[in-house]
KEKE-3310 file (N, C-alpha, C; in steps of 0.2 Angstrom, whole numbers, plus 5000, padded with zeros to 4 digits):
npx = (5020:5038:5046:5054:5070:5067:5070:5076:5067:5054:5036:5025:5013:4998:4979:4966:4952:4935:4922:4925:4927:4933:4942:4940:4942:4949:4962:4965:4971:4978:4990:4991:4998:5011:5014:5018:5026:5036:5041:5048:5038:5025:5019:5006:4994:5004:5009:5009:4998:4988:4984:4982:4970:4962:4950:4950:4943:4944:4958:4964:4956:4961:4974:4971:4964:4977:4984:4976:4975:4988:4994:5002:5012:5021:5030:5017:5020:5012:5008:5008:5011:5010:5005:5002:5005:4997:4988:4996:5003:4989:4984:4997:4997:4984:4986:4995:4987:4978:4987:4998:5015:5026:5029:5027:5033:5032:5040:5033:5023:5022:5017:5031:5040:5056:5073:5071:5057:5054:5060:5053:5042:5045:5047:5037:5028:5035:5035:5020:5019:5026:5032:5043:5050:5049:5057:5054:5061:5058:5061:5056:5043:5039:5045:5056:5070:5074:5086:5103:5110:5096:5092:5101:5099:5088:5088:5096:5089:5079:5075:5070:5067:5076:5077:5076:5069:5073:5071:5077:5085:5099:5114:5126:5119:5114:5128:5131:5123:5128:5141:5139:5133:5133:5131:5119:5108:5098:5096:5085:5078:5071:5068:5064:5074:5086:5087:5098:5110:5110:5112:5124:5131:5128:5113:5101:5089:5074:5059:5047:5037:5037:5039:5025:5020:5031:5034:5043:5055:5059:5064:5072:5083:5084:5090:5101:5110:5111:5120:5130:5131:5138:5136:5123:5117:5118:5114:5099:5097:5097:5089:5077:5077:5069:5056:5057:5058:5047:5038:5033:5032:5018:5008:5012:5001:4999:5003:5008:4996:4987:4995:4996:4981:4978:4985:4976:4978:4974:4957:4951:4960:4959:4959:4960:4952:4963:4972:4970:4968:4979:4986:4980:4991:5001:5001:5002:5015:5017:5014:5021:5032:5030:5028:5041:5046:5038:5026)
npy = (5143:5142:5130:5119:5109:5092:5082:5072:5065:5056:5055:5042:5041:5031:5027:5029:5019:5020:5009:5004:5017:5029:5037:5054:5063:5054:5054:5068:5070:5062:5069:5079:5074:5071:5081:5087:5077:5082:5079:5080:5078:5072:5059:5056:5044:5033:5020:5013:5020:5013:5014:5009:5003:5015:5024:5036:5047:5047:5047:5059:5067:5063:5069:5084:5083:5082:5091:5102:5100:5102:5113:5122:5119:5108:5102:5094:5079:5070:5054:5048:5039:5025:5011:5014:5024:5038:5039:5040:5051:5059:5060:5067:5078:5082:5081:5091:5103:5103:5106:5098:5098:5090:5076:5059:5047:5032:5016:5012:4995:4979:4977:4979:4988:4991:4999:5012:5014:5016:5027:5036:5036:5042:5054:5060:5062:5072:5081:5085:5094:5106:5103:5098:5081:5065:5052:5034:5018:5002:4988:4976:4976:4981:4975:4980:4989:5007:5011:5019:5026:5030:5037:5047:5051:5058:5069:5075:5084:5088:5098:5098:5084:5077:5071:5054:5040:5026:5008:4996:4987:4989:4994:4996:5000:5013:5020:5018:5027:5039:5041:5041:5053:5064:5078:5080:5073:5069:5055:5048:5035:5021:5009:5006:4998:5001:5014:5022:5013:5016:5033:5031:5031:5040:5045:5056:5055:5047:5038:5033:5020:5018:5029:5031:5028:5026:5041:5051:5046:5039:5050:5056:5046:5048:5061:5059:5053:5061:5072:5066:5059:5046:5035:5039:5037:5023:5017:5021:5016:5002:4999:5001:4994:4979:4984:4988:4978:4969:4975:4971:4956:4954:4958:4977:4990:4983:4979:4991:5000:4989:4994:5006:5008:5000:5007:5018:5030:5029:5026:5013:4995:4995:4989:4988:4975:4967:4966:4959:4958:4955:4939:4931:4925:4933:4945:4945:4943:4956:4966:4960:4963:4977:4981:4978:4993:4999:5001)
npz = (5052:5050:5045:5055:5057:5053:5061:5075:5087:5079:5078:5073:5071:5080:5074:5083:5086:5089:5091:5080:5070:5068:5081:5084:5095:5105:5098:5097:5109:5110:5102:5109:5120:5117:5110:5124:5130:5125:5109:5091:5079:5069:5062:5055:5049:5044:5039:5055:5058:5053:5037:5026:5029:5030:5023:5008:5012:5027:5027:5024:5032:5042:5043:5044:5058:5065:5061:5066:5079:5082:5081:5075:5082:5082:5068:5057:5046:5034:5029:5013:5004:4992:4981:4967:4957:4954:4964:4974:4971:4971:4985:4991:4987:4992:5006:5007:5005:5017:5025:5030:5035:5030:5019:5021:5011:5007:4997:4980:4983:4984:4969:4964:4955:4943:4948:4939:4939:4951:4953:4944:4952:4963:4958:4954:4964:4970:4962:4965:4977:4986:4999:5012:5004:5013:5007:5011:5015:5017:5013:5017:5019:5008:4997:4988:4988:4991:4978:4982:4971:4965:4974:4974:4964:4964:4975:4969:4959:4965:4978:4989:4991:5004:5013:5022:5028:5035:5036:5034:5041:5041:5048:5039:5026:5028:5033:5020:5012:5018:5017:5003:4999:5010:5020:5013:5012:5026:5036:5043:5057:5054:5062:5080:5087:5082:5081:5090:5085:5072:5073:5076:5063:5058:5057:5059:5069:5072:5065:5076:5084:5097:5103:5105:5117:5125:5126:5133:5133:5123:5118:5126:5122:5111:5110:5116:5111:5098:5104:5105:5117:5124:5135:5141:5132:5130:5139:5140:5128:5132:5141:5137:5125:5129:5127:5114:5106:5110:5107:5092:5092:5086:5074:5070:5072:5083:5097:5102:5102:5112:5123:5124:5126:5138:5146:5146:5137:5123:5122:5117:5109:5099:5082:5064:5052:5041:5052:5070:5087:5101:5106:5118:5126:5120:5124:5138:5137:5136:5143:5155:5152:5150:5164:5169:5166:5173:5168)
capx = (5026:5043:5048:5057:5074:5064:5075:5074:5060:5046:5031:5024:5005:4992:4975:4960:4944:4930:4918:4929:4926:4941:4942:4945:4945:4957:4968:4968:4973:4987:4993:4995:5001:5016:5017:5018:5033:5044:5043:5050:5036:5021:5017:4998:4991:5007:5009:5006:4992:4985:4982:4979:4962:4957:4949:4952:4941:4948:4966:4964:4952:4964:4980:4968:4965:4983:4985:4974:4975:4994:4991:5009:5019:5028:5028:5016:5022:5008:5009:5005:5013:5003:5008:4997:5007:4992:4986:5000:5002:4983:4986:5002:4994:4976:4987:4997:4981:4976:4991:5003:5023:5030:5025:5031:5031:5033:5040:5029:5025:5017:5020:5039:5043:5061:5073:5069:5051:5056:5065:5048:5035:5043:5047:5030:5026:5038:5031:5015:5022:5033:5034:5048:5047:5054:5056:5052:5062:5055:5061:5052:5036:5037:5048:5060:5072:5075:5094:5106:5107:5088:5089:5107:5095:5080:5090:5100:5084:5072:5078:5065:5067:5082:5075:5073:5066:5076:5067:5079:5088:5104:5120:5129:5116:5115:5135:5132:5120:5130:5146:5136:5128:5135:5125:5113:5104:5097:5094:5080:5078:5063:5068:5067:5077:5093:5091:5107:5117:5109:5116:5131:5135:5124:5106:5097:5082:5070:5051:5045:5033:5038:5036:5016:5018:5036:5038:5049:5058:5064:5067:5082:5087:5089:5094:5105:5113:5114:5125:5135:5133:5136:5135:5118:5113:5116:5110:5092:5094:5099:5085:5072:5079:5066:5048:5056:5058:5042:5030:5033:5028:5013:5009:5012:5003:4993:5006:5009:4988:4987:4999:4991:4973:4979:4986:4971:4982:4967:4951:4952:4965:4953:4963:4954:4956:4965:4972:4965:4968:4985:4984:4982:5000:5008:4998:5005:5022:5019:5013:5026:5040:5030:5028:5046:5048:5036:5019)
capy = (5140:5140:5123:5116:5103:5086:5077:5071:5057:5059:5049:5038:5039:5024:5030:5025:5019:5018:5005:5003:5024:5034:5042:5059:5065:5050:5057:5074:5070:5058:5074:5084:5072:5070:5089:5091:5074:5086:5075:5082:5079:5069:5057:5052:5039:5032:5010:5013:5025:5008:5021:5003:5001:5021:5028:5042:5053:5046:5049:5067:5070:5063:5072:5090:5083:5080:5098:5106:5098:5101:5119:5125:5118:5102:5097:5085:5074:5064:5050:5049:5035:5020:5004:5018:5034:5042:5040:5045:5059:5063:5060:5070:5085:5085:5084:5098:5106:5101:5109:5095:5102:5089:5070:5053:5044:5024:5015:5007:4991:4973:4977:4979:4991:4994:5006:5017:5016:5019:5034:5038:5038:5048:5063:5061:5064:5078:5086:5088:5097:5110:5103:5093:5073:5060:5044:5027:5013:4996:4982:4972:4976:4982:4969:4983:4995:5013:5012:5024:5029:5032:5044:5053:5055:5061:5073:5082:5087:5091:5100:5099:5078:5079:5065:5045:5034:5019:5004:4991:4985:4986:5000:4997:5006:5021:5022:5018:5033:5045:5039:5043:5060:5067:5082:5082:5069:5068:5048:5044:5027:5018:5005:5009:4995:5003:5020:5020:5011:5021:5037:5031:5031:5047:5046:5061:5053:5041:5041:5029:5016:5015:5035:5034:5025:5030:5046:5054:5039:5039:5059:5055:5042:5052:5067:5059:5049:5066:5074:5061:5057:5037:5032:5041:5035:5018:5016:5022:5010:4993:5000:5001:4988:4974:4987:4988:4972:4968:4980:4969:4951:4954:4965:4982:4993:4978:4979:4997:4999:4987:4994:5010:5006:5000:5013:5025:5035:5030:5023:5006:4993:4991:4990:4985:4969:4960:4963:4958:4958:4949:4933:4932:4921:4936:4950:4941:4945:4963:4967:4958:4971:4986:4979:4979:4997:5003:5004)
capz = (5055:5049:5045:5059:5052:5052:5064:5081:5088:5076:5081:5072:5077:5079:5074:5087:5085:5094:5088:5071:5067:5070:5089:5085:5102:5109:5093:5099:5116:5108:5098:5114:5125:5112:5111:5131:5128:5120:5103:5088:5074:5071:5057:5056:5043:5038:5041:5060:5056:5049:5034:5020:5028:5031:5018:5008:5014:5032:5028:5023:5040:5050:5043:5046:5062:5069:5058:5070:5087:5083:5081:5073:5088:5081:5062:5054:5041:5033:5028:5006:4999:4987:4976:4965:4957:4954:4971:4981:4969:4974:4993:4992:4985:4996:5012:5006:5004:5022:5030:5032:5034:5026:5016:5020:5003:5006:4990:4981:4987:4979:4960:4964:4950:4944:4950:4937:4940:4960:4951:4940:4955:4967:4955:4951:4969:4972:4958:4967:4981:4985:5005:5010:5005:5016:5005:5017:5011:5020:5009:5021:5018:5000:4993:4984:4992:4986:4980:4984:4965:4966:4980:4973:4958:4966:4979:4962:4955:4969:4983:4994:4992:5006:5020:5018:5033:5033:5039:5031:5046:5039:5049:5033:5023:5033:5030:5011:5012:5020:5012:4995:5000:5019:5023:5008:5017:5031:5039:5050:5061:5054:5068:5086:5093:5079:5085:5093:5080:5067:5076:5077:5060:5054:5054:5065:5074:5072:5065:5080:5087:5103:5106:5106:5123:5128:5122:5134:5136:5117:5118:5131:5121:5104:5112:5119:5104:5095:5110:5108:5126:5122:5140:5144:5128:5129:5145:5139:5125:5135:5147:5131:5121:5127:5124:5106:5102:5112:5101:5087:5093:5083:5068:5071:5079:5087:5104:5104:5104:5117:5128:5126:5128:5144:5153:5146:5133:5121:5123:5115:5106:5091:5074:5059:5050:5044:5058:5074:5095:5099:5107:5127:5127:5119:5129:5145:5135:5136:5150:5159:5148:5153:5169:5172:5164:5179:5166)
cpx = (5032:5048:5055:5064:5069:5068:5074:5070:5055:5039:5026:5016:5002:4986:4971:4956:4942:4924:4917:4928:4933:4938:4944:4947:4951:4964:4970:4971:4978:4991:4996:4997:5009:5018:5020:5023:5039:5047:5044:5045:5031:5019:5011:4998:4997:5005:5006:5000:4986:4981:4980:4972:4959:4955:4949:4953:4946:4955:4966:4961:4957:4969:4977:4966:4970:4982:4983:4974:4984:4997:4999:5014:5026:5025:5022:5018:5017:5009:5007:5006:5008:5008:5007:5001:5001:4989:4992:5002:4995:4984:4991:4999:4986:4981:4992:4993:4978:4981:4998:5010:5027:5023:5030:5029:5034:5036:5035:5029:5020:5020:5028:5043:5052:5065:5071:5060:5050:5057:5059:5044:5039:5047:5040:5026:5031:5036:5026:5014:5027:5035:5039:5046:5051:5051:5057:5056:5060:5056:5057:5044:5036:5041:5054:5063:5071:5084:5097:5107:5102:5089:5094:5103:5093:5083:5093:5094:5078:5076:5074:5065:5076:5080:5076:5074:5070:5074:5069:5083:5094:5108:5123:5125:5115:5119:5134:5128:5124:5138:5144:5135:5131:5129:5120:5107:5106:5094:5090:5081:5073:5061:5069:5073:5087:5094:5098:5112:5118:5114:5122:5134:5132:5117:5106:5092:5078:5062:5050:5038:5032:5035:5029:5016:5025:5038:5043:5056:5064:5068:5072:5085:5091:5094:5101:5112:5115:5119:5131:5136:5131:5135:5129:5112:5109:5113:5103:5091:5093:5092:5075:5072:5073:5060:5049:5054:5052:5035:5030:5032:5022:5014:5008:5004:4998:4995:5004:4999:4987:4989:4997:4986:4973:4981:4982:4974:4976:4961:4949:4957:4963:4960:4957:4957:4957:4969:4970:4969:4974:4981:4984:4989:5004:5006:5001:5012:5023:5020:5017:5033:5037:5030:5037:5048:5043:5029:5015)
cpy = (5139:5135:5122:5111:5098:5082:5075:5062:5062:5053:5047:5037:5034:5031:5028:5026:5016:5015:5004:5011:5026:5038:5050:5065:5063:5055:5064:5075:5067:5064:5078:5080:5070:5076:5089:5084:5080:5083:5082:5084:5073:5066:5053:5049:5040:5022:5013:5016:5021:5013:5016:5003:5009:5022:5032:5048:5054:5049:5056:5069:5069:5067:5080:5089:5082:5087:5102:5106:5101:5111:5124:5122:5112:5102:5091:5084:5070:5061:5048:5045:5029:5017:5011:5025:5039:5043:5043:5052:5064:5064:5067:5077:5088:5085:5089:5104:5108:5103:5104:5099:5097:5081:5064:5049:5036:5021:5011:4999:4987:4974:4979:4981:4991:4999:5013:5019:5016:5027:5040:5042:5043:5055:5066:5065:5071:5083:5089:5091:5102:5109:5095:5086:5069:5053:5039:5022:5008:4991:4977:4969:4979:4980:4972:4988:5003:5012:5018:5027:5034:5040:5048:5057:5062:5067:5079:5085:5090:5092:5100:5089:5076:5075:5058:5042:5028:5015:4995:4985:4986:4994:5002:5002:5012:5022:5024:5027:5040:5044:5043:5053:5066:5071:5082:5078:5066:5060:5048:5038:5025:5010:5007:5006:4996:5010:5021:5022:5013:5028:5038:5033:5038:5049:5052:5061:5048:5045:5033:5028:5018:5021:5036:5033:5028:5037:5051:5050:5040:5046:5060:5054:5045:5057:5068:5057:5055:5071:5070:5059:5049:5034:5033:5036:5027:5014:5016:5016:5002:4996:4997:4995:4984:4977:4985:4982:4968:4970:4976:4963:4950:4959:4973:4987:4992:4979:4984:5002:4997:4991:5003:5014:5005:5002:5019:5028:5036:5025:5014:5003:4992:4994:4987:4980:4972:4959:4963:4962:4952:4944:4935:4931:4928:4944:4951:4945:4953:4964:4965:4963:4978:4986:4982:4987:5002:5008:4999)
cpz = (5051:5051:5050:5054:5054:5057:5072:5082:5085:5078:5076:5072:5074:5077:5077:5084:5091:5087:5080:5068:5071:5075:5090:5089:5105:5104:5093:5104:5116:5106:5107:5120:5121:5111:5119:5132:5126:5113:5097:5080:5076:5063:5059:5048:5039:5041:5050:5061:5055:5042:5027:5022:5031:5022:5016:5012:5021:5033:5028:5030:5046:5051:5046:5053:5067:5067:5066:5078:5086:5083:5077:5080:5087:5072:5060:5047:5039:5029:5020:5001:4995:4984:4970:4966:4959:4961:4975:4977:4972:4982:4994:4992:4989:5003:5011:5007:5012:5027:5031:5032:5030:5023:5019:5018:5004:4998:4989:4980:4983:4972:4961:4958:4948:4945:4946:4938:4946:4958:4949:4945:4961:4966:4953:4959:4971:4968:4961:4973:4982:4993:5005:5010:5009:5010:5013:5013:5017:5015:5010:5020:5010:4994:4987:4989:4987:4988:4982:4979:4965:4970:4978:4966:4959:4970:4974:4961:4959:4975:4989:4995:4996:5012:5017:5027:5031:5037:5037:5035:5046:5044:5043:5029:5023:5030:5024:5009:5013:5015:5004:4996:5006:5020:5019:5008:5023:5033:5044:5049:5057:5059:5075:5090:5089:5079:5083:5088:5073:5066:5073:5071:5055:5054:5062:5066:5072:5071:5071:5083:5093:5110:5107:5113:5127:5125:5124:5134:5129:5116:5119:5127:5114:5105:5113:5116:5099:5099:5110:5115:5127:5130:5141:5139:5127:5135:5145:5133:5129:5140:5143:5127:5122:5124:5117:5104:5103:5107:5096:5087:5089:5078:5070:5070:5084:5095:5106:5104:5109:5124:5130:5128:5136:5151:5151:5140:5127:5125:5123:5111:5099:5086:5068:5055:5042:5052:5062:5082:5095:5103:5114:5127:5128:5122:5134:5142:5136:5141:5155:5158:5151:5161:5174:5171:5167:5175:5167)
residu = (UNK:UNK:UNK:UNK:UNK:UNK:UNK:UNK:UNK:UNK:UNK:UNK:UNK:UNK:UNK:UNK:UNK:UNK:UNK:UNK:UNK:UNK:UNK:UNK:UNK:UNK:UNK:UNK:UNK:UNK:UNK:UNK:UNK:UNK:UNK:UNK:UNK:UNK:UNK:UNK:UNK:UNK:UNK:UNK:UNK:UNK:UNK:UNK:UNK:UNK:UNK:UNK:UNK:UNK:UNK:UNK:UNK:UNK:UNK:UNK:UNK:UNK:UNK:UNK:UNK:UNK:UNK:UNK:UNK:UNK:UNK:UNK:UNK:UNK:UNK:UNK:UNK:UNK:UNK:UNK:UNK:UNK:UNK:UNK:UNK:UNK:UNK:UNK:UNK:UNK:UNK:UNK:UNK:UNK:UNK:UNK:UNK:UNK:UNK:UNK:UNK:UNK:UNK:UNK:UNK:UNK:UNK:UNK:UNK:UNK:UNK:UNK:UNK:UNK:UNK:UNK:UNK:UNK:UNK:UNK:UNK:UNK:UNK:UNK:UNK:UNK:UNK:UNK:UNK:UNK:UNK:UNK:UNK:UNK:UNK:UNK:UNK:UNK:UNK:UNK:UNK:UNK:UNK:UNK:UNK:UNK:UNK:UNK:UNK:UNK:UNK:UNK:UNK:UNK:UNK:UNK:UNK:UNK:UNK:UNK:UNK:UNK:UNK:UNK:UNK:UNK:UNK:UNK:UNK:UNK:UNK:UNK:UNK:UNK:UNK:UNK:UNK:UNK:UNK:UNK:UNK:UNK:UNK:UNK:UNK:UNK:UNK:UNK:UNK:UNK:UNK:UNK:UNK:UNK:UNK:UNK:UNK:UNK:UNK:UNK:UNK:UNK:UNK:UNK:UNK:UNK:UNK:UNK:UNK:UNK:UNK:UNK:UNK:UNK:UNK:UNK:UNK:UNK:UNK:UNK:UNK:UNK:UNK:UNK:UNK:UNK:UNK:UNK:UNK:UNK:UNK:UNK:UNK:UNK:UNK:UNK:UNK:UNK:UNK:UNK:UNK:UNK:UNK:UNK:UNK:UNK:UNK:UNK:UNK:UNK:UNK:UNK:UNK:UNK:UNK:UNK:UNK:UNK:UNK:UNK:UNK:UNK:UNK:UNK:UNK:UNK:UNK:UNK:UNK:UNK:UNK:UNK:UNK:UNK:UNK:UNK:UNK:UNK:UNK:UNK:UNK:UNK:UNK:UNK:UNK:UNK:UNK:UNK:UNK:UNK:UNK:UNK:UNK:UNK:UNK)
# end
């Protein structure tokens, strides 16, 4: 397949199990109900992937399983990054191996190296690929951002390092991004309920949550943000808005399981600990938001 541009709603996928083993029927049947959506791309075993508690072996079965359930029709992106150069250099290079079309390289996260060692690890990682890298920044969860330096570096020297996931919260950021760089990066959402506001100011699509369960629903809404068509769009967002904010009441991607489990899409809500099953209270919370959004 002749790499598609990276842009759009890329989804974000959950991984099921059945009785704590990976579902990897439920997982082919999530792949093509996302295909037959009209989603843009498909990230398995990244954070929603719960991809901290798979193991190796796991993580590579599951990226040749999305690979092959996805059959050349949309991009998968797997998911390869680590605290652990060595490791996301090895990830990197076995889902390469395994067909993946591109990587999404997380910074690494805990040991909160400096930007030159942000700078170190993900040339180390684009070394051991020739498919394209999305860097992930998440200050949030990895207690360091990637500056804008870092990526102006990382962009001159590897031309295949030309995405970044932004999951910072921040509009100005995005700006600062494009402001630095214009066409030479590309800006995905890594929030769904900033879509929009992302858009607004440059990004081209979102890797999302929200799409495992809404995925026609987000489709409009980008579609519709890249069209510029701000009334259609923001209609689907203000309509959206609460699910996003909703999915997140718990640790991800404890709702958006839930809420999936629930109307069938997989089999069961299981995650693996530490995380657990949300609280009834905040159940009650969901259900009451899909409820009004006719699921």
């Amino acid at each position: 397949m002749k790499l598609r541009p990276l842009t759009g709603t890329i989804t974000a996928l959950v991984t099921p199990f059945k009785n704590q083993a990976v579902a990897y029927d439920d997982l082919s049947k999530l792949v093509e109900f996302q295909i037959k959506s009209d989603i843009n791309g498909l990230v398995p075993v990244g954070t929603t992937g719960e991809s901290p508690t798979l193991s190796h072996e796991e993580h590579l079965d599951v990226v040749s399983a999305v690979v092959e359930a996805a059959r050349g029709r949309v991009p998968v992106i797997a998911g390869t990054g680590s605290n652990s150069t060595h490791e996301a250099v090895d990830l990197t290079a076995a889902a390469t191996d395994a067909g993946a079309d591109a990587v999404l390289v997380v910074a690494p996260y805990y040991n909160k190296p400096s930007q030159e060692g942000v700078f170190r690890y993900f040339s180390a990682v684009a070394e051991a690929t020739d498919k394209p890298v999305i860097l992930y920044s998440i200050p949030g969860r990895c207690g360091i951002e990637i500056s804008v330096p870092v990526v102006e570096r990382l962009r001159a020297k590897y031309p295949h390092v030309r995405y970044i996931k932004e999951a910072g919260g921040s509009v100005d950021r995005v700006d600062q991004l494009k402001q630095a760089m214009g066409r030479d990066i590309t800006v995905l959402s890594g929030d769904d309920s900033l879509t929009l506001p992302f858009i607004a100011v440059g990004a081209e699509g979102v890797i999302s949550v929200a799409s495992n369960f809404f995925a026609k629903e987000v489709v409009q809404l980008v579609n519709a943000g890249l069209a510029n068509d701000l009334a259609k769009a923001t209609k689907l967002h203000r309509k959206l808005y609460p699910i996003f904010k909703t999915l997140f009441i718990e640790p991800n991607p404890v709702p958006v399981k839930t809420a999936m489990a629930r109307a069938g899409l997989i089999g069961s809500a299981e995650v693996r600990s530490p995380l657990c099953e949300m609280t009834k209270a905040n159940e009650q919370t969901l259900i009451a938001v899909l409820k009004t959004l006719g699921k």
